[in-house]
C-alpha positions as CSV (number, residue, x, y, z in Angstrom):
1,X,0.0,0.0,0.0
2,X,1.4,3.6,-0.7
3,X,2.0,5.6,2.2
4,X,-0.9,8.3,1.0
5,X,-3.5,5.6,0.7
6,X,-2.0,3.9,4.3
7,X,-2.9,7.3,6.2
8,X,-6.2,7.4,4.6
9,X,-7.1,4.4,5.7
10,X,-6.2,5.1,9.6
11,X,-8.0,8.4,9.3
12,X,-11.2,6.6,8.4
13,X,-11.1,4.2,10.3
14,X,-10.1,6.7,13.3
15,X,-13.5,8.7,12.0
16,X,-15.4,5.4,12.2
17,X,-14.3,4.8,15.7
18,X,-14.9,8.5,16.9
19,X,-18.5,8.3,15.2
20,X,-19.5,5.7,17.4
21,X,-18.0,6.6,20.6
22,X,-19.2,9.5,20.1
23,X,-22.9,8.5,19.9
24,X,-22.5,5.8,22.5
25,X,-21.7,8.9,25.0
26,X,-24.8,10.8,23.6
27,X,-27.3,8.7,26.2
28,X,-28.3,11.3,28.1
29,X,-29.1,10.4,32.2
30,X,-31.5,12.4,34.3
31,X,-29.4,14.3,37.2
32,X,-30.1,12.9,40.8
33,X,-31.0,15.5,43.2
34,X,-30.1,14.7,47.2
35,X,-32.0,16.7,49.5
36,X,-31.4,17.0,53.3
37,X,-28.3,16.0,53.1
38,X,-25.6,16.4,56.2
39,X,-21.4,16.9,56.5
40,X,-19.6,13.2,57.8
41,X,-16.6,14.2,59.3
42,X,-14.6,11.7,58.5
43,X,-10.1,11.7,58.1
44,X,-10.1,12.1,54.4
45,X,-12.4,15.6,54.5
46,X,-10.6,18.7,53.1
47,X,-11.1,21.4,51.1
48,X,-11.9,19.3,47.9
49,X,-13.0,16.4,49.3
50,X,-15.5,15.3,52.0
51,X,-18.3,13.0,53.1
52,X,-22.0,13.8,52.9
53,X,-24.9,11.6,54.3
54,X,-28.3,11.7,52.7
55,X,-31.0,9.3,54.5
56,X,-29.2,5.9,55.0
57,X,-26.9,6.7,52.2
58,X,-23.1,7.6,52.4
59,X,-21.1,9.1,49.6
60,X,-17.9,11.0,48.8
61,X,-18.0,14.0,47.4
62,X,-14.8,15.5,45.5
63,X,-14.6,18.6,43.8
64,X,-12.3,18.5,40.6
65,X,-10.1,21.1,39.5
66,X,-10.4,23.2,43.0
67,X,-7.2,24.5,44.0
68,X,-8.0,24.0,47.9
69,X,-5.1,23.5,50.9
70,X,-4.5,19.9,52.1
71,X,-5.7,19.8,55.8
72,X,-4.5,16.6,56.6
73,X,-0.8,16.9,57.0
74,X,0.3,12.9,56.8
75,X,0.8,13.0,53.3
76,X,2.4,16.4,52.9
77,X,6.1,15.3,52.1
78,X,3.7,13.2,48.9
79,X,2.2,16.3,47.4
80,X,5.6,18.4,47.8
81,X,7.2,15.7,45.7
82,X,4.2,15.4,43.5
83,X,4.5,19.2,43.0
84,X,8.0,19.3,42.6
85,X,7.9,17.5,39.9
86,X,5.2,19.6,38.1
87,X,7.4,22.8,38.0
């Protein structure tokens, strides 16, 4: 096969594949609303992650891409590494 007709090929078959991932993730789901819900404290809570309780149900709640301090100071010599190594 020429090289021309090689890359046409993959981009075709990379448009196939995009086509129908693409409209498997078009399912759309209803949003579940949880009322009366209360604060767990629990060890992992900080400022982007914490524990709610809503009737007999638990869940963790985590809020991507919020820049918020680290409270719990046992893995702070991990995140200064992590960090480090992002500069």
């Amino acid at each position: 096969m020429r090289p021309i007709q090689t890359v046409v090929t993959q981009v075709i078959w990379m448009l196939i594949i995009f086509i129908y991932c693409e409209a498997d993730a078009a399912d759309k789901k209803e949003w579940v609303k949880l009322t009366d819900c209360l604060y767990v404290a629990q060890k992992y809570n900080d400022g982007d992650s914490f524990g709610v309780k809503c009737g007999t149900d638990e869940y963790i709640s985590r809020l991507y891409f919020v820049d918020a301090p680290e409270t719990n100071f046992a893995m702070r010599s991990a995140h200064v590494n992590r960090a480090s190594t992002l500069e």
